[in-house]
C-alpha positions as CSV (number, residue, x, y, z in Angstrom):
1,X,5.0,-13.6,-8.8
2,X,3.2,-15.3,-6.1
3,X,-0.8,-16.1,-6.7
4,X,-1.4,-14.0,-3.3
5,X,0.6,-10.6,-4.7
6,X,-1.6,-11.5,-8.3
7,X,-4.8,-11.2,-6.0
8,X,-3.6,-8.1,-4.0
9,X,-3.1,-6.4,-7.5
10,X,-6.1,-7.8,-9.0
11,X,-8.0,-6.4,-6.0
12,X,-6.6,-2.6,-6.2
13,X,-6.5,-2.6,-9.9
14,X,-10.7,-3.4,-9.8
15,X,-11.3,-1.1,-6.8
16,X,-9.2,1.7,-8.4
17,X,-10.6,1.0,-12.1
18,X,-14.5,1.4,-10.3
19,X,-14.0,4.0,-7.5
20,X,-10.9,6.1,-9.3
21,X,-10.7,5.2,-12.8
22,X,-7.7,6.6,-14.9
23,X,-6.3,9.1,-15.6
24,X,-5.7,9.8,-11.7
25,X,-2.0,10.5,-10.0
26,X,-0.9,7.0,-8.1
27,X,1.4,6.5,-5.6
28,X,3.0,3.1,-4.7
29,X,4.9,3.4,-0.9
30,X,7.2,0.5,-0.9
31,X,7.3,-0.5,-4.5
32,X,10.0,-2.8,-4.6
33,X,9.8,-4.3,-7.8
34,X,6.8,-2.3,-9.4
35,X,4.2,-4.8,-10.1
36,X,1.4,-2.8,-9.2
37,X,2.9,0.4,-10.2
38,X,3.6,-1.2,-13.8
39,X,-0.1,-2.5,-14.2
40,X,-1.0,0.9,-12.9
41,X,0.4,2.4,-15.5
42,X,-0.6,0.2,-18.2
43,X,-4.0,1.4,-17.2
44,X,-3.8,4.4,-17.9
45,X,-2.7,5.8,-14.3
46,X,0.2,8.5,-13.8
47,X,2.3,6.3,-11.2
48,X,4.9,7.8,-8.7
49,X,6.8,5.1,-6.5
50,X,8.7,5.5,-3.0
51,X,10.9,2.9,-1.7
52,X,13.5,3.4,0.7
53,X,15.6,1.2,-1.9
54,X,16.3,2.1,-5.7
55,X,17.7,-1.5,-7.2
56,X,14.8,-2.3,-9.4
57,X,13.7,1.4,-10.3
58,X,16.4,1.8,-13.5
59,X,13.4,0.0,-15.0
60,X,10.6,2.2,-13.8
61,X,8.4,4.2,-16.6
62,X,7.4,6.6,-14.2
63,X,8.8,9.1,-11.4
64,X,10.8,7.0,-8.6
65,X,12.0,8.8,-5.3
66,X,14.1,7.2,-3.2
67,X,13.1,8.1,0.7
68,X,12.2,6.6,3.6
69,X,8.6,7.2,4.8
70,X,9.2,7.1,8.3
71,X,11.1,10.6,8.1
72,X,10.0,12.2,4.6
73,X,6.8,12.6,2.1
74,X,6.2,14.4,-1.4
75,X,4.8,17.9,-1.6
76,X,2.1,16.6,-3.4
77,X,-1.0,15.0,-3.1
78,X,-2.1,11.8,-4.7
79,X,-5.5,10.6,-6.4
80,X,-4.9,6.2,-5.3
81,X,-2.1,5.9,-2.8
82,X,-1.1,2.0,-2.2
83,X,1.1,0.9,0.4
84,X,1.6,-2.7,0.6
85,X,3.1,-4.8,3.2
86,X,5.0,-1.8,4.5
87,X,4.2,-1.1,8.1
88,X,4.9,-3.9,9.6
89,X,9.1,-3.3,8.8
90,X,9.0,0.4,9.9
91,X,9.9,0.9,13.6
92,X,8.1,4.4,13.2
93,X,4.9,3.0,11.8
94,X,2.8,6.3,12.9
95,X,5.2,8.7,11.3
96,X,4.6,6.6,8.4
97,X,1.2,7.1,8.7
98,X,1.3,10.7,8.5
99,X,3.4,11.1,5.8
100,X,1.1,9.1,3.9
101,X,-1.8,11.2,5.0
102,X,0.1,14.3,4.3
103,X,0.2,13.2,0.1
104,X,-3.2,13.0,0.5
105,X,-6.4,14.9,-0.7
106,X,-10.6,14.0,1.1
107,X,-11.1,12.1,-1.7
108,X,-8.0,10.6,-2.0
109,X,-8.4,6.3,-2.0
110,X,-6.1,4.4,0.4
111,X,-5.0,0.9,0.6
112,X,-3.1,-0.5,3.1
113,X,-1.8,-3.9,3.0
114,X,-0.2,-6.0,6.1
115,X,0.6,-9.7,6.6
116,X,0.4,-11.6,9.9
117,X,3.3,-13.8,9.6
118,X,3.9,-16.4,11.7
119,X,7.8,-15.9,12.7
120,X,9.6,-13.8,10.5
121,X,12.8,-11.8,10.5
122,X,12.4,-7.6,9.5
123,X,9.3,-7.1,11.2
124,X,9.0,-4.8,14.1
125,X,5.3,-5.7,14.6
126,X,2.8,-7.8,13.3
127,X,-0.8,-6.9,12.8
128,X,-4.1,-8.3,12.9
129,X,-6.8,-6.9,11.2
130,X,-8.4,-5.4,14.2
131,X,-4.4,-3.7,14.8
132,X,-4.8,-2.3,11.6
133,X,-7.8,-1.3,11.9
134,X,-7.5,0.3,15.3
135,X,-4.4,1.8,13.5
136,X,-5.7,3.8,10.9
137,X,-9.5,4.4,11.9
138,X,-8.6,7.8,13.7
139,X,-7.2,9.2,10.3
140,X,-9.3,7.5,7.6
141,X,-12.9,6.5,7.0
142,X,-12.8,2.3,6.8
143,X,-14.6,1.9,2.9
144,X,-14.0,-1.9,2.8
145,X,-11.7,-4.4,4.7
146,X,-10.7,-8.1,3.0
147,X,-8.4,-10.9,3.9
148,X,-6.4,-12.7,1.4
149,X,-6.0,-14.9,-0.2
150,X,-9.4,-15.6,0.2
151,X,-10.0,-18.7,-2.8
152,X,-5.7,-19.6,-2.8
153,X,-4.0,-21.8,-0.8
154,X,-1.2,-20.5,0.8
155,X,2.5,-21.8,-1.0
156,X,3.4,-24.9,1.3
157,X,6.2,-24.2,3.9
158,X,5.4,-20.4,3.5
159,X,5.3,-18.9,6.9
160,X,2.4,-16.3,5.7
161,X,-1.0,-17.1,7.5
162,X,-3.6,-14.5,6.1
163,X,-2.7,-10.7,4.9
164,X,-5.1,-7.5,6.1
165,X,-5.6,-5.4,4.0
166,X,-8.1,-1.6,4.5
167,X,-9.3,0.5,2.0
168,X,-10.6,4.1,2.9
169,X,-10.3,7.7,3.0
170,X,-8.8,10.5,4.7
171,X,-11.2,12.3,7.5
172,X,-8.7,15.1,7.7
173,X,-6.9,16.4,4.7
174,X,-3.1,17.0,5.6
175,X,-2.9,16.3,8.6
């Protein structure tokens, strides 16, 4: 694991465990591997994960659906819901959104995480923190915005510059 996805998790983990401490459900859009979702759940959380793939989820210890986010959500709605370097691979980034906001409650905390890559292949857009911002601010209250790393130097010959990432909540439950 790189030292800028240990700070990302570090991050979440200490905002969850002050603002949402556990037991509280947690959703993880984009899993992938299930680094936060697994230090999630070691804390105590009740972890659901979505990722359009399923190759690392025979592992999972916690309930894994298999969907895209673009054109699907959960009938459910969600106490934390993290989605990390997501959006920025998604050609329907505002269906995304919605979806998101539809597995959500008004008290419901949100992290979004993007990079700003320099060139990179799989990216249909690439955000800034005012983009992001801009983004999401009709559909959430901004609590706190950070850049990371902040304290790390970036991994020589990585093309990552800086990653975005907002933390808020809903203004309009379900919609």
């Amino acid at each position: 694991m790189k030292a800028r996805d240990i700070q990302r998790i570090e991050y979440v983990t200490s905002k969850c465990e002050e603002l949402k401490p556990a037991p509280c459900s947690f959703l993880d859009i984009g899993s992938s591997k299930g680094f936060l979702s697994s230090r999630m759940h070691d804390a105590g959380y009740e972890v659901t994960t979505i990722d359009i793939l399923d190759d690392f989820c025979d592992d999972f210890k916690w309930e894994h659906h298999t969907m895209d986010i673009q054109k699907s959500h959960l009938d459910k709605k969600f106490d934390v819901i993290c989605m990390m370097e997501v959006f920025e691979h998604l050609k329907h980034d505002a269906d995304a959104l919605a979806n998101l906001l539809s597995m959500a409650h008004e008290d419901t905390l949100i992290f979004i995480s993007v990079p700003n890559f320099g060139r990179s292949r799989n990216v249909f857009r690439k955000y800034t923190m005012k983009k992001i911002k801009n983004f999401v601010k009709p559909h959430m209250k901004i609590i706190e915005k950070t850049t990371y790393p902040n304290d790390i130097e970036i991994e020589p010959g990585s093309k990552m510059k800086m990653q975005f990432m907002v933390m808020g909540n809903i203004l309009e439950p379900g919609t």
